[in-house]
C-alpha positions as CSV (number, residue, x, y, z in Angstrom):
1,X,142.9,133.0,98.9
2,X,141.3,129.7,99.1
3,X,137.4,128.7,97.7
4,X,135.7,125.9,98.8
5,X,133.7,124.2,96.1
6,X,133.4,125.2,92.8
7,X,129.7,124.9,91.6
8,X,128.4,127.9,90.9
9,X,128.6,129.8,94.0
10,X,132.2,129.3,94.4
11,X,133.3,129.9,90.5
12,X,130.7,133.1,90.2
13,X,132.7,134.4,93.3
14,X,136.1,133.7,91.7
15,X,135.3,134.9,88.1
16,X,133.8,138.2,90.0
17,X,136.8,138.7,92.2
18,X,139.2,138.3,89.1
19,X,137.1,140.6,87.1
20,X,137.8,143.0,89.4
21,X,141.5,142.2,90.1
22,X,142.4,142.2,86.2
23,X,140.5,145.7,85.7
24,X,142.5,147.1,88.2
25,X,146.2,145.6,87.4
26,X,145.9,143.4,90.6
27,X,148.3,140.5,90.7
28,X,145.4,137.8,92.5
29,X,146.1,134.4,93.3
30,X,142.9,132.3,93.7
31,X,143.0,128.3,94.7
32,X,139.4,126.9,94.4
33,X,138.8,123.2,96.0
34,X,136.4,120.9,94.4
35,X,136.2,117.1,94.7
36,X,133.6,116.4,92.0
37,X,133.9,115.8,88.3
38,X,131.2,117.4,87.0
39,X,131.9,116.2,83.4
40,X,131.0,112.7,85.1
41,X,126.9,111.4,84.7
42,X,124.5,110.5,87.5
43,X,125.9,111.4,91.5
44,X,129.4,111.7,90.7
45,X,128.8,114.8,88.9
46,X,125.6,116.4,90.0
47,X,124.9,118.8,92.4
48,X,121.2,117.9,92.5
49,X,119.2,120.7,91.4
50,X,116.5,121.2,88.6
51,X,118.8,123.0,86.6
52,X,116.9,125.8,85.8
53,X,118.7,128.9,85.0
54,X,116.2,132.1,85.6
55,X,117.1,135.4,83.3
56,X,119.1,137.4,86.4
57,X,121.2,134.4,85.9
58,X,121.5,135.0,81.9
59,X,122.0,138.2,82.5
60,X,124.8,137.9,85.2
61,X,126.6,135.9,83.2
62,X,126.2,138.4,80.4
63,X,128.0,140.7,83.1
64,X,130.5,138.7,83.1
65,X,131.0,138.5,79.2
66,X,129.6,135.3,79.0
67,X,127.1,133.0,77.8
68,X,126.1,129.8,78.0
69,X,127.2,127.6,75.0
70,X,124.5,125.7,73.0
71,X,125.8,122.5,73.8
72,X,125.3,123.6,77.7
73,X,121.3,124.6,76.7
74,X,119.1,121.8,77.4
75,X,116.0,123.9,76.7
76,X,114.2,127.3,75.9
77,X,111.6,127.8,78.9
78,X,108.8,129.8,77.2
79,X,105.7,128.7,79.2
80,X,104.3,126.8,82.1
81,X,101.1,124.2,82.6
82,X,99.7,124.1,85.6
83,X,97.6,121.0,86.2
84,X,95.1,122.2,89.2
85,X,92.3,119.8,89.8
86,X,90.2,119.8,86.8
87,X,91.7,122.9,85.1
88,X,94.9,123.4,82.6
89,X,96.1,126.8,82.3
90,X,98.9,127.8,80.5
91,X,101.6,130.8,82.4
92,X,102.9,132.7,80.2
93,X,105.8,135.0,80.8
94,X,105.3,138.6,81.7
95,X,108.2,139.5,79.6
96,X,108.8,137.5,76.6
97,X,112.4,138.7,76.3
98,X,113.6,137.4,79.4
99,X,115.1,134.5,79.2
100,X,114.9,131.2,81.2
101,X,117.1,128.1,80.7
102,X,117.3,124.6,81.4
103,X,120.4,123.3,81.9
104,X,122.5,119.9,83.5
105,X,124.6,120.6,86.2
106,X,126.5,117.8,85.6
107,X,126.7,115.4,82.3
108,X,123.2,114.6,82.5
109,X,121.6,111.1,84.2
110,X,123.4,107.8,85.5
111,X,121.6,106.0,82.6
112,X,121.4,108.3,80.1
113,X,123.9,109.4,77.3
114,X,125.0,113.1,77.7
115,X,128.2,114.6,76.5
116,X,130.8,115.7,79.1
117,X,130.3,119.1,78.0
118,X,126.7,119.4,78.5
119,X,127.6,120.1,82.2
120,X,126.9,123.6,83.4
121,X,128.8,123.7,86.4
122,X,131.8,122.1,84.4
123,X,131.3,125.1,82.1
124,X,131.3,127.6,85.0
125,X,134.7,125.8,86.4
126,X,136.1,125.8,82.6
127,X,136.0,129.8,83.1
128,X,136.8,130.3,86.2
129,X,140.1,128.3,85.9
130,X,140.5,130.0,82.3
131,X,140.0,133.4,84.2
132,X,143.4,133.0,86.6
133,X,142.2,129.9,89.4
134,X,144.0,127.1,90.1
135,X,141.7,124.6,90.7
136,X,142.7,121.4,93.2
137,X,140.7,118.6,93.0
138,X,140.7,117.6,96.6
139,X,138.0,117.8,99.5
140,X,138.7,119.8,102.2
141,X,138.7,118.7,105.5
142,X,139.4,121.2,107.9
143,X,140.2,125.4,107.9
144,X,142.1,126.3,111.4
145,X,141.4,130.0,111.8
146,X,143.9,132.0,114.4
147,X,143.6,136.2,114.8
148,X,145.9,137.7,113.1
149,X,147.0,135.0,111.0
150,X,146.4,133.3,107.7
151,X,143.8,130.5,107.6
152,X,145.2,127.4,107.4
153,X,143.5,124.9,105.0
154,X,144.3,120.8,105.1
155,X,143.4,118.7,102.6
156,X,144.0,114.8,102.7
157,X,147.5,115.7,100.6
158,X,148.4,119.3,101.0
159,X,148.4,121.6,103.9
160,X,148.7,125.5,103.1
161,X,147.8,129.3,104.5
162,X,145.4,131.5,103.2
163,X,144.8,135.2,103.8
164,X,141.2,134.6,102.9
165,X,138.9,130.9,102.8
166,X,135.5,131.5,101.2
167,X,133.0,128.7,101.7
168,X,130.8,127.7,98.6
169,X,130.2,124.4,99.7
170,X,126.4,124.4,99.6
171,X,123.9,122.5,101.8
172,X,124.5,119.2,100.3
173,X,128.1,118.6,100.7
174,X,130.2,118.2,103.8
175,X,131.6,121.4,105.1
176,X,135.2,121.0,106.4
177,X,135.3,121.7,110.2
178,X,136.2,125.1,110.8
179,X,138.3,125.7,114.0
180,X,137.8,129.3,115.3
181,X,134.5,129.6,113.7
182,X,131.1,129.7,115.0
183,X,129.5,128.5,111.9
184,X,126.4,126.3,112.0
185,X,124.8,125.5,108.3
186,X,121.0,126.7,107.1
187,X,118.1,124.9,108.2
188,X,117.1,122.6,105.5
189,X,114.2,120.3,104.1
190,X,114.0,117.7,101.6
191,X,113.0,117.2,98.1
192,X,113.2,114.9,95.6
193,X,114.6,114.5,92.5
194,X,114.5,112.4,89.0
195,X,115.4,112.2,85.4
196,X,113.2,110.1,83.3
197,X,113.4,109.5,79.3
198,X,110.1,109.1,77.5
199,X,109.1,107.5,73.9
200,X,107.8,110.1,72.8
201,X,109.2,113.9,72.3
202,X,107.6,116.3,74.9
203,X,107.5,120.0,74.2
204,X,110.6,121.4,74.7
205,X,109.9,124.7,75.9
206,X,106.9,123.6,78.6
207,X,107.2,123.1,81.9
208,X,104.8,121.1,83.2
209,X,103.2,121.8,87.4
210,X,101.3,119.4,89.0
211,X,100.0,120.1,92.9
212,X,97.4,117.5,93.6
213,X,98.9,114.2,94.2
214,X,101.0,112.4,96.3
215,X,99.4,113.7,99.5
216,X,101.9,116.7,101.3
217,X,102.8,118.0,97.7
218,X,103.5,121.5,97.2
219,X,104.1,121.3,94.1
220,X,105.8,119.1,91.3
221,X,107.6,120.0,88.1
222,X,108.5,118.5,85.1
223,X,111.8,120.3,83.1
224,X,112.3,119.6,79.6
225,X,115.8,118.8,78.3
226,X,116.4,117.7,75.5
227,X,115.6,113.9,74.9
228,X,114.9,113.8,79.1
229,X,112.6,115.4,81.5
230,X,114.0,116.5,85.4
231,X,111.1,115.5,88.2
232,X,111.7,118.1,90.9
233,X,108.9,117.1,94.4
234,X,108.6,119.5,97.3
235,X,106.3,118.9,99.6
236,X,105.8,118.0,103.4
237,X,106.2,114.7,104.9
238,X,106.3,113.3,100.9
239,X,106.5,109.6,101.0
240,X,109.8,107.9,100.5
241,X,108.4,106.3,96.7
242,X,106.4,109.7,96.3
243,X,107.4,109.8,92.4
244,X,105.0,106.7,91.4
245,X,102.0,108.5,92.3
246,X,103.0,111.6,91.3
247,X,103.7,110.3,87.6
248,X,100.8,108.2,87.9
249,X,98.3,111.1,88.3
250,X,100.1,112.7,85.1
251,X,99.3,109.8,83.1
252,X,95.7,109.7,84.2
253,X,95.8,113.4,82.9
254,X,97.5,112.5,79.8
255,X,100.4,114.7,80.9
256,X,102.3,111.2,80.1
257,X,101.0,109.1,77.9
258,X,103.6,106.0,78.7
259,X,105.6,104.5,81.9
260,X,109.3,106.5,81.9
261,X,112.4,105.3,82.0
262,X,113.7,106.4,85.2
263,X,117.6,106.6,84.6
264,X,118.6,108.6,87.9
265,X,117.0,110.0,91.3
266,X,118.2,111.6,94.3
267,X,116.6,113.4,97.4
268,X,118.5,116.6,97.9
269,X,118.1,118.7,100.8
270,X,117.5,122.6,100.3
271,X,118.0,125.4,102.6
272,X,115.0,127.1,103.8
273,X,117.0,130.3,106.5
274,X,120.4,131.6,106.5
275,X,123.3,130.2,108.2
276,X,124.4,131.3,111.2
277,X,128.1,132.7,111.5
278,X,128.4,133.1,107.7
279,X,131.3,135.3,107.8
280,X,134.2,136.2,110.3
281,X,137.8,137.2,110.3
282,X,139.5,135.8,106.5
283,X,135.7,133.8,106.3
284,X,132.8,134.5,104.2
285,X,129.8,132.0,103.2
286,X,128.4,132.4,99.5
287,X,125.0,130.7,98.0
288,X,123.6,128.1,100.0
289,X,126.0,127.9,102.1
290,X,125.0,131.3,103.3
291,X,121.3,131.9,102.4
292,X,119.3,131.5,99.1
293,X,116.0,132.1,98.1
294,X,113.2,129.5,99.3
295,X,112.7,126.8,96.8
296,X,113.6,128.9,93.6
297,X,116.3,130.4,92.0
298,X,119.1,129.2,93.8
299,X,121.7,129.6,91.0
300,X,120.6,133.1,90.7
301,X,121.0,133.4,94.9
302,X,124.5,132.3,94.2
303,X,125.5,134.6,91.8
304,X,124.0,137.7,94.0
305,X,125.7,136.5,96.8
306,X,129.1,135.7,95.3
307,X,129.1,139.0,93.8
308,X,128.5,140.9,96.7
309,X,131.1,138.7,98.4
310,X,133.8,139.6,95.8
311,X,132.9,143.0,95.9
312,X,133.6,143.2,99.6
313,X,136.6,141.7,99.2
314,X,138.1,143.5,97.1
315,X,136.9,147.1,97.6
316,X,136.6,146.8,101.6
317,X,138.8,144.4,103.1
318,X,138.4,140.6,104.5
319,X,138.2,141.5,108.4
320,X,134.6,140.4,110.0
321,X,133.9,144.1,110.4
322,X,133.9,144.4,106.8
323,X,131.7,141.5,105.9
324,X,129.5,142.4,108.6
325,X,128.8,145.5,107.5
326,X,128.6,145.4,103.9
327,X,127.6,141.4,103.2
328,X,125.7,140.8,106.2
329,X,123.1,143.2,105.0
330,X,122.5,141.5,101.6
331,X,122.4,138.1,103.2
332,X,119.5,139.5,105.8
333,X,117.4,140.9,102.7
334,X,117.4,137.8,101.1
335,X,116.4,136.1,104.4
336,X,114.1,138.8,104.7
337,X,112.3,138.2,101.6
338,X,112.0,134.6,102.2
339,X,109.0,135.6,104.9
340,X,107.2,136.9,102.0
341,X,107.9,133.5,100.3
342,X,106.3,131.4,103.0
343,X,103.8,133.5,103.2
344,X,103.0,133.2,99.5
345,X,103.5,129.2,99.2
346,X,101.6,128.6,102.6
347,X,98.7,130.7,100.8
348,X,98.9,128.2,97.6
349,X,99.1,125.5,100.0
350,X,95.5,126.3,100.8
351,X,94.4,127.7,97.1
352,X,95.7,124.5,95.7
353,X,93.3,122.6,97.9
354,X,89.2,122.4,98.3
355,X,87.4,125.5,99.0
356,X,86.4,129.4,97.9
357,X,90.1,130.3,97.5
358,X,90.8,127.6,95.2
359,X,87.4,127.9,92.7
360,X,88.3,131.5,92.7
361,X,91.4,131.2,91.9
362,X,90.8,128.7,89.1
363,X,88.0,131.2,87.7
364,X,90.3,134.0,87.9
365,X,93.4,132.1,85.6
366,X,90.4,130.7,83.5
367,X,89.1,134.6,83.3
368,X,92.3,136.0,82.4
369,X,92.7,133.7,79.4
370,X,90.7,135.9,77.7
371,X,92.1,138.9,78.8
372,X,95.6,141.7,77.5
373,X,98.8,139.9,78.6
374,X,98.9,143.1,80.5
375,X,95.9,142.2,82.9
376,X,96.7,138.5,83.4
377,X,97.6,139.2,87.1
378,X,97.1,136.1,88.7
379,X,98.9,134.4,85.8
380,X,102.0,136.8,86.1
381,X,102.3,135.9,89.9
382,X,102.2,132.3,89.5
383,X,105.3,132.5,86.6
384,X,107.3,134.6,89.3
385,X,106.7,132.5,92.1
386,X,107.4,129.1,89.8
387,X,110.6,130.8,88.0
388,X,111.6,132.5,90.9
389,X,112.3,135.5,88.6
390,X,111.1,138.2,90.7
391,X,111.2,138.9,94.5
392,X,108.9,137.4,96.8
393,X,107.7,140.9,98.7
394,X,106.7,142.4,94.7
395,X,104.4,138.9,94.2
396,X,103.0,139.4,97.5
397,X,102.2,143.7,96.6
398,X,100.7,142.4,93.5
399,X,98.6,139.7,95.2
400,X,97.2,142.2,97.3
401,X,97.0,145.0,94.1
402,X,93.9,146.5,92.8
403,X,94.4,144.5,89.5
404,X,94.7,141.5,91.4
405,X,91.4,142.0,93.7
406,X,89.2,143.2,90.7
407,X,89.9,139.9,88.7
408,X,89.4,138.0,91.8
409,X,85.8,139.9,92.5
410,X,84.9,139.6,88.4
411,X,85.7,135.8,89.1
412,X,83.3,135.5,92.2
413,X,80.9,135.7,88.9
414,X,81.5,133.1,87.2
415,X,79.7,129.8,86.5
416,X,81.5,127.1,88.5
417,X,84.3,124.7,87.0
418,X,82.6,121.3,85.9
419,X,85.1,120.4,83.7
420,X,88.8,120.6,82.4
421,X,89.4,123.6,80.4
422,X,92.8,125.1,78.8
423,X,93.3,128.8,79.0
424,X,96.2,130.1,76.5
C-alpha cells in the first residue's frame, strides 16, 4: 500500500498499521511518499506548525513504545502567561504530570543553527522506515482509481499499483489529482508564523499569550525552544506585516525587552472543517487532510486519525463501505466537536475585548489566584483551550459548570482592575 506524505499523519498511520501487522505474523509491504527533507532548516524542511506536542501525543507515542529523544525536545511546557489588557495571569496545568512538549518539525529556522536531528518529523520518518516502510522521496502527482482494481500511483520517475493509497498530505501541500475520486480538501484560514532569537534567555518552560494587538487577533503565542522562540498569529483579516505590532506591544509590556532576530517566517494555512470525500474504494484521508481539531492540537488529530485509519485497515477491510462505516464516524466527532470550538473562541473573541464579560473574566483568573488548584476553573479552561489538551464539548460543560458560575458571581464583587497584576 501506498502513503502519501510522511509527516506525522502519514508515519503515525504506517508505524500503527505495522504494529499491528508484526503482532499478528502479517507479511506488510508499506511504500510511503515524501518530497521533503526534514533534516533540512527553514521551508525546505518545515511543515509550518508551532510544534507543540500536547500529552495524548506523549502518550501515543508511548503506545507505540516510543519516545521522543532529548535531542528532539526543544522545551518542557509547564505554564502559560496570558497578557490580557492590564492583567498577567499565569495558567497553570490541571495536571502537573501530563506532559506537553515543544518540538521542531524540521531542523529548526532558515537562519538559525539547529542540528539535523532536532527535527521531529525526521524522527517520526526515522521509525517508521525502521518499522518495515520503504520510503521514496518523490512527489506524487496523480493516483488513477478504477473498481475493482489496484490504484495506480505516478510519480515524475516511477509508476506502480497499489491495493490501498492513504492520503497524509495535509492542507499545506499539493495533493496529487485523484482520478475516480470525489475529493475536495478542508476549508482553511490563515495564520502566521515566525522564529525569532533573542539576547537574552527566556524561560524555557513559559509560554507566553498575547490577545490585544494587531487589530483581528485572536490570539498570539510565543513557544520557547531552546536558544529560539516560535511566533504562532491567528486572527481575522491580520495584516500582511501583523508580527511588528504584535512584538511591539510585547516590548511595551516588557514581555521582550529587545528587537529579535527574525531568522524565518511563513503564513501557513490551517484547516477549520473536514474534507469532503475523505475516503472511498483503496482511499482513506488521515490528519489534516481529513479533519483536525480547530487551531490546536493537530499533531495529536493526526495521530487519532491515523490510528483509527490503520485500525480499519487492518481489522475491516479497505472497501468504502468499511471506511464509511467505521472511520467516517471518528472523522464526524472530531468535526463535531469543532462547533463547540467556535463556539468557545467566538466567546473569547468578545471576553478578550471591552466590556462586563471581559472585567469579569479578568476578576475571576485574578480571584482564583488565591484559590486550591482544584477550584481555579476559569484558569483550567483557558490551559485546555490554549493546549488543546482536552475536548472542546468538556471546556464548554465546564464553562457553563456550577464551579465556573460561582467564581464568575464571587468576581461580580470585586473592586475593578486599575492596574497590572500577576496571579500565580
Amino acid at each position: 500500500m501506498a502513503v502519501i506524505g510522511g509527516g506525522p499523519a502519514g508515519s503515525f498511520f504506517t508505524l500503527h498499521l505495522l504494529k499491528a501487522a508484526r503482532s499478528n505474523g502479517f507479511p506488510l509491504k508499506v511504500t510511503l511518499f515524501e518530497r521533503k527533507h526534514f533534516e533540512l532548516p527553514g521551508p525546505a524542511g518545515c511543515n509550518m506548525c508551532a510544534g507543540i506536542l500536547s500529552s495524548r501525543v506523549v502518550m501515543g507515542l508511548q503506545e507505540l513504545g516510543l519516545s521522543v529523544p532529548p535531542s528532539v525536545i526543544m522545551g518542557r511546557l509547564r505554564r502559560y502567561m496570558l497578557h490580557w489588557r492590564q492583567t498577567r495571569v499565569a495558567i497553570e496545568p490541571p495536571d502537573p504530570t501530563r506532559q506537553i512538549l515543544s518540538v521542531f518539525r524540521g531542523a529548526g529556522p532558515k537562519l538559525g543553527i539547529v542540528p539535523p536531528e532536532a527535527s521531529f518529523d525526521t524522527f517520526l520518518l526515522s521509525q517508521a522506515e525502521a518499522a518495515g516502510a520503504s520510503v521514496v522521496p518523490e512527489h506524487v502527482l496523480e493516483v488513477t482509481f478504477a473498481p475493482g482494481e489496484p490504484a495506480e500511483v505516478r510519480t515524475a520517475h516511477r509508476h506502480a499499483a497499489f491495493e490501498l493509497v492513504v492520503l497524509a498530505s495535509g492542507v499545506n501541500a499539493r495533493v496529487p489529482t485523484l482520478f475516480g475520486m470525489n475529493y475536495q480538501k478542508p476549508p482553511t484560514v490563515t495564520m502566521a508564523q515566525d522564529e525569532i532569537r533573542l539576547n537574552h534567555p527566556s524561560d524555557p518552560g513559559t509560554v507566553h499569550v498575547y490577545c490585544d494587538e494587531p487589530y483581528g487577533l485572536l490570539f498570539g503565542g510565543l513557544v520557547p525552544k531552546g536558544d529560539y522562540i516560535s511566533v504562532s498569529l491567528l486572527g481575522h483579516g491580520l495584516p500582511g506585516r501583523s508580527l511588528e505590532p504584535f512584538l511591539g506591544a510585547l516590548r511595551e509590556r516588557g514581555v521582550l525587552r529587545e528587537d529579535p532576530e527574525r531568522l524565518c517566517g511563513c503564513r501557513p494555512r490551517v484547516a477549520i472543517g473536514p474534507a469532503s470525500g475523505f475516503y472511498g474504494d483503496r482511499f482513506v484521508a488521515v490528519g489534516d487532510a481529513a479533519v483536525t481539531r480547530l487551531y490546536k492540537d493537530g499533531i495529536g488529530s493526526a495521530l487519532h486519525t491515523a490510528k483509527c485509519a490503520a485500525h480499519v485497515v487492518f481489522e475491516r477491510g479497505i472497501a468504502g463501505r468499511d471506511f464509511g462505516r467505521y472511520y467516517r464516524p471518528i472523522v464526524q466527532a472530531i468535526a463535531h466537536d469543532n462547533r463547540y470550538g467556535k463556539w468557545l473562541f467566538h466567546m473569547w473573541e468578545h471576553a478578550k475585548g471591552e466590556g462586563l464579560l471581559s472585567t469579569l473574566g479578568q476578576r475571576a483568573l485574578l480571584a482564583e489566584g488565591h484559590l486550591a488548584p482544584a477550584w481555579r476553573v476559569h484558569a483550567s479552561l483557558l490551559w485546555y483551550m490554549f493546549t488543546g489538551d482536552a475536548p472542546y464539548r468538556s471546556t464548554m460543560l465546564g464553562l457553563l459548570s456550577w464551579p465556573s458560575l460561582r467564581n464568575l458571581f464571587f468576581a461580580a464583587g470585586r473592586r475593578p482592575i486599575t492596574r497590572s497584576k500577576l496571579s500565580s
